[in-house]
C-alpha positions as CSV (number, residue, x, y, z in Angstrom):
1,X,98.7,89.5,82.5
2,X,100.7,88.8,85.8
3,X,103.8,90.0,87.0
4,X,106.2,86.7,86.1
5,X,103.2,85.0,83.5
6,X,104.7,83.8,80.8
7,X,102.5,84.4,77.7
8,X,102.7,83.7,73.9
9,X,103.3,86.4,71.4
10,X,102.1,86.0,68.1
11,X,102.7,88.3,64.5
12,X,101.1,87.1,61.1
13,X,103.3,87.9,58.4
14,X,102.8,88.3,54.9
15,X,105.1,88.2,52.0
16,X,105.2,87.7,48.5
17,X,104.6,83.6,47.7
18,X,107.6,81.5,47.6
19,X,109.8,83.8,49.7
20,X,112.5,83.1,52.6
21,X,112.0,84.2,55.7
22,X,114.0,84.7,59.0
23,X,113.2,86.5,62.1
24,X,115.4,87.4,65.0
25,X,114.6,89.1,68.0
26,X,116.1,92.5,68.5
27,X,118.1,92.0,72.3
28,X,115.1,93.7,74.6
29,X,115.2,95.4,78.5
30,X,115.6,92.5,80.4
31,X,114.3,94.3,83.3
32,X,110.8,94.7,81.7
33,X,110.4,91.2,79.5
34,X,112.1,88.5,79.2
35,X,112.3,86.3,76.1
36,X,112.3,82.5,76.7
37,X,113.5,81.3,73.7
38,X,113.8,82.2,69.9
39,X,111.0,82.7,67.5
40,X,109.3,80.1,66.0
41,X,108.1,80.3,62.0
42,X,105.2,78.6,60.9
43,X,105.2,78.2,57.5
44,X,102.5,76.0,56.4
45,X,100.8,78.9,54.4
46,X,104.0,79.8,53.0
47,X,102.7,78.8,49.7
48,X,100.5,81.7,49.4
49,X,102.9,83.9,51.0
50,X,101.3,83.8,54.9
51,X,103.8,83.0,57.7
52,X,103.1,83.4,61.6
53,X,105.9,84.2,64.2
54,X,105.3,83.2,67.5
55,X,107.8,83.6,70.9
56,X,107.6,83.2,74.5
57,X,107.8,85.6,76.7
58,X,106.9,86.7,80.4
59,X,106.8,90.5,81.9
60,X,108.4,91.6,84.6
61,X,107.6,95.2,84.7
62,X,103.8,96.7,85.9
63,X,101.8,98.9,83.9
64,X,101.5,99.2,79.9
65,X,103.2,96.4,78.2
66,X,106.8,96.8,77.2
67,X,107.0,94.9,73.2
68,X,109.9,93.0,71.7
69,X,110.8,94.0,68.8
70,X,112.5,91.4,66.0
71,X,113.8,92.2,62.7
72,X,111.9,90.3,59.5
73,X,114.5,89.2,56.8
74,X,113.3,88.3,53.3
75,X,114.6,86.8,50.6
76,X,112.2,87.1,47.6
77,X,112.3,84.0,44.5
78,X,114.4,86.5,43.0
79,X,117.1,86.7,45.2
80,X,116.6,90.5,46.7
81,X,116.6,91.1,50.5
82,X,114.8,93.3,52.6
83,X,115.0,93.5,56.0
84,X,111.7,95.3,58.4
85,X,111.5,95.8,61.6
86,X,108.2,95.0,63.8
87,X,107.3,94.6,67.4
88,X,105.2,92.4,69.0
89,X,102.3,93.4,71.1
90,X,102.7,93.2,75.0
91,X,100.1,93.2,77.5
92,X,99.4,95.3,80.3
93,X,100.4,93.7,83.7
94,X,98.5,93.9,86.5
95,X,101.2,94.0,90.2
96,X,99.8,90.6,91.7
97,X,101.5,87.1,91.8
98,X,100.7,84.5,89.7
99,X,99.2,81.1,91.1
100,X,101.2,79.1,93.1
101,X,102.2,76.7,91.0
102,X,104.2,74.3,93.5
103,X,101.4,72.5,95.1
104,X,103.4,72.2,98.1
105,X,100.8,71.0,100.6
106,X,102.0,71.5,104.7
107,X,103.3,68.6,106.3
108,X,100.5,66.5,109.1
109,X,101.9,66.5,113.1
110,X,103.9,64.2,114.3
111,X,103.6,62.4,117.5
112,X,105.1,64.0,120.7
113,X,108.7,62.7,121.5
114,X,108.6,60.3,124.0
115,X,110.6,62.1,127.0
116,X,111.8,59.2,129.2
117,X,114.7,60.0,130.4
118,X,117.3,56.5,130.7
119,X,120.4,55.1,128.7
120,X,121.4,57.1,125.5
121,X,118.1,58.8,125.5
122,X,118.8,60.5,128.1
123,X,122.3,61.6,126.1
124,X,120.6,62.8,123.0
125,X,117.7,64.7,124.9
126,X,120.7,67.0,126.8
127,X,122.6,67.0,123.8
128,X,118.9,68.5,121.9
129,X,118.1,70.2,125.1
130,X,121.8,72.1,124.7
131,X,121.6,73.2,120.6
132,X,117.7,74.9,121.4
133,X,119.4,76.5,124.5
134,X,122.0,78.0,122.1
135,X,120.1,78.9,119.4
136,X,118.0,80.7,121.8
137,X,120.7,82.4,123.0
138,X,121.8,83.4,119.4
139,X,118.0,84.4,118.6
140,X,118.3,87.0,121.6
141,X,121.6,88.5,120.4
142,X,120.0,88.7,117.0
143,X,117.1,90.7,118.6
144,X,119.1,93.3,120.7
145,X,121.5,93.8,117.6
146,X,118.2,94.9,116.0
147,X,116.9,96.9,118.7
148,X,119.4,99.0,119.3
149,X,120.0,99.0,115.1
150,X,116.0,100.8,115.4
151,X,116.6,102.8,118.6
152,X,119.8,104.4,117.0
153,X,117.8,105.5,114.1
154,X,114.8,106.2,116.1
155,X,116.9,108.9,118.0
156,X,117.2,110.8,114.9
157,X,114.5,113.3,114.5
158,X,114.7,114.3,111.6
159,X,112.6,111.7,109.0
160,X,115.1,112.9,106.2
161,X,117.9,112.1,108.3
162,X,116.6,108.8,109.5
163,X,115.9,107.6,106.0
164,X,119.4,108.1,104.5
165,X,120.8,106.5,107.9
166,X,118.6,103.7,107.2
167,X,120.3,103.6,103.3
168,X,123.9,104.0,104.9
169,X,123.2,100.8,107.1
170,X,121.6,99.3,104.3
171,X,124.4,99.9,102.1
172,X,127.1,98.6,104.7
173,X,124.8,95.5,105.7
174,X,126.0,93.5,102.7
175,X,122.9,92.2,101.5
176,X,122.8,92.5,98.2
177,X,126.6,91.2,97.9
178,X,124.8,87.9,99.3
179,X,122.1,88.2,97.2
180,X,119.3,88.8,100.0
181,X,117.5,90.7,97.1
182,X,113.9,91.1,99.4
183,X,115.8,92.1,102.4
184,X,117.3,94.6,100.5
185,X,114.7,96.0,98.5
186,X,112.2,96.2,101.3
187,X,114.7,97.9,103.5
188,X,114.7,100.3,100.0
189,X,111.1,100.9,100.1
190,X,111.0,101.2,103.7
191,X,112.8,103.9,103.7
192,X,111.7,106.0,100.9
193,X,108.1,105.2,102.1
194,X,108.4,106.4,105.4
195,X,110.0,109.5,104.3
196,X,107.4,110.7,101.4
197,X,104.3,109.6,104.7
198,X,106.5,112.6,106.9
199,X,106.6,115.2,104.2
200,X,102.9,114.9,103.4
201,X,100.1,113.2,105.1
202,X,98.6,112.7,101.5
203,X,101.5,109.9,100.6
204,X,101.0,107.4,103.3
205,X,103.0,104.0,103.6
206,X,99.2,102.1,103.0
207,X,99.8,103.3,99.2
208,X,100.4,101.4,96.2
209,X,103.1,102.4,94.2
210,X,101.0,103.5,91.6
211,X,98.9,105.5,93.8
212,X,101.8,106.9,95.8
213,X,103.2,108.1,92.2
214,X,99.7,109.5,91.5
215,X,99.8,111.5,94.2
216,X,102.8,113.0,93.8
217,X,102.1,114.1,90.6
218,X,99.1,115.4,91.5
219,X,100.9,117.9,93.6
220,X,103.0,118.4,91.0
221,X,106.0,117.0,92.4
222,X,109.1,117.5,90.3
223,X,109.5,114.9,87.0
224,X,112.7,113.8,87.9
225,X,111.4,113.2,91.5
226,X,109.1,111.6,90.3
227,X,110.6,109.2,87.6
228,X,113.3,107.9,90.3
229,X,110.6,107.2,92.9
230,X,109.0,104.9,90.0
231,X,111.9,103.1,89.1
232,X,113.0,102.1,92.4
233,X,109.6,101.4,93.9
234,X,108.6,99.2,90.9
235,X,111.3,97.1,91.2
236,X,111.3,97.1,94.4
237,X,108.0,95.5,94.0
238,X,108.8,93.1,91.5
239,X,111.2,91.8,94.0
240,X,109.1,91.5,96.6
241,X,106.3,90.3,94.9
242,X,107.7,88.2,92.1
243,X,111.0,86.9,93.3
244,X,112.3,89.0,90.5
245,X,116.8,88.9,90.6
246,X,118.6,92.1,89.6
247,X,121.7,92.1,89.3
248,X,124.0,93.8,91.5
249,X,125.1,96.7,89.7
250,X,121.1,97.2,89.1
251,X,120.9,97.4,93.1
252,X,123.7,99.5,94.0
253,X,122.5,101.6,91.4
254,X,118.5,101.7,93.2
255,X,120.1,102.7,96.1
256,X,122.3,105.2,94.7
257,X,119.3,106.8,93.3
258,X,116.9,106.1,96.6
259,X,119.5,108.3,98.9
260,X,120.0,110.8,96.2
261,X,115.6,111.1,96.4
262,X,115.9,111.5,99.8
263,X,118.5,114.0,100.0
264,X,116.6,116.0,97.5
265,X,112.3,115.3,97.3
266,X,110.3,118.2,99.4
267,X,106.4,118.0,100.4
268,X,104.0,119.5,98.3
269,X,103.3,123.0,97.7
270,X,99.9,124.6,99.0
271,X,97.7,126.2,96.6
272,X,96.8,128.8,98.5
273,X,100.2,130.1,99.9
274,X,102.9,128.5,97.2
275,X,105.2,127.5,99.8
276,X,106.6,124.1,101.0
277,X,103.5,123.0,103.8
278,X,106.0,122.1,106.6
279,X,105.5,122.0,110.6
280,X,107.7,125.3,110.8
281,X,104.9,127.1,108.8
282,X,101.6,125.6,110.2
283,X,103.1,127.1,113.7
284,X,103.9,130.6,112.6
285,X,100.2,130.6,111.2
286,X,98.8,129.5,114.3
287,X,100.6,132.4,115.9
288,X,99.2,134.9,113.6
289,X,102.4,135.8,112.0
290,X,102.6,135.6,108.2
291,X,105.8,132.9,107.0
């Protein structure tokens, strides 16, 4: 499956003929799968004791398939109830978008505006001529805002210190009060990204998250490291690529976690020495003294 695909899952029950049966779906992590709807019982073998459950669902989270569990209740002829728990199979989701399914198809051009300038033409055209010059203006001011938002941060020399100056601005910007979810989340990723490519040229920004995660573990980067970079980066991801909607508490959360990772992740350790691989050593080596 697809991040966002809905999907149908299905469970074939049997029971002893001429029982009652209910099912209800056990609340899930709404993060991972989302349940779009109840479950719906077909019982036209329930003569012979054969009943299929089927709900719809979609997944939200990559990798192996998180399953929704739902709780069986039966009633036998007899009047005893038993209740069993079973989950249904999930899928594993692949991190790519679905199909566009909008079939929005670009608009043709339009003829050029006829610029002669008399009577109230010649109003409306200043009047247009006037608005573009402004929102020019407002464009530039945008612009240098941003500039001198990068240069600030570009001063800093220290990646580690420019990634949790770029979460602080983050954090202050307001985005993810007004719900600019992507804006937010790349700005997240951004971040994180650029500091794991300083510490080691082995986790580059070109890096999946799945590979970048790979790689850390191969270098046997601390699990807790490890697990918050996951967390964050997936949904990051899912946001970006899926349109997915936390909630706000979810994305003060992320970033609470993202600066704590950057306050705290260091490069990998070399095999052969067992010490952190940074600039500071690679110069003492070259200068023949040992670190």
């Amino acid at each position: 499956m697809t991040v966002g695909q809905p999907y149908r899952a299905v469970a074939r029950i049997i029971v002893p003929a001429g029982s009652r049966v209910e099912v209800a779906l056990v609340p899930a992590d709404s993060e991972a799968v989302e349940a779009r709807g109840g479950v719906a019982v077909d019982t036209t073998a329930a003569a012979r004791g054969q009943l299929t459950a089927t709900v719809a669902l979609a997944a939200w989270k990559t990798g192996a398939g998180t399953p929704v569990d739902a709780v069986l209740r039966v009633t036998s002829p007899a009047g005893a109830t038993r209740e069993v728990a079973f989950p249904f199979i999930a899928p594993f989701v692949r991190s790519v978008l679905p199909k566009d399914t909008t079939n929005l198809k670009p608009k043709g051009p339009k003829d050029v505006m006829d610029a002669v300038w008399r009577g109230e033409r010649n109003v409306r055209l200043a009047a247009l001529g006037g608005l573009l010059f402004a929102l020019v203006l407002g464009v530039v001011y945008l612009l240098m805002r941003l500039f001198r938002g990068r240069r600030r941060r570009g001063e800093i020399g220290d990646p580690r210190e420019r990634a949790a100056a770029a979460l602080a601005d983050l954090g202050a910007s307001g985005m993810a009060e007004r719900g600019d979810w992507r804006g937010f989340y790349c700005g997240v990723s951004d971040a994180m990204r650029e500091l794991a490519a300083a510490l080691s040229p082995e986790w580059g920004t070109d890096l999946t998250t799945a590979e970048l995660v790979a790689r850390m573990e191969d270098d046997d980067v601390p699990g807790a490291d490890v697990a918050d970079a996951r967390a964050v980066l997936d949904r990051a991801d899912v946001v970006k690529f899926a349109r997915h909607q936390p909630s706000i508490e979810t994305a003060n959360a992320d970033l609470a976690t993202a600066r704590a990772w950057v306050a705290r992740v260091q490069p990998p350790v070399t095999a052969d020495t067992g010490v952190a691989d940074s600039g500071e050593t690679r110069e003492m080596a070259e200068a023949g003294s040992a670190p």
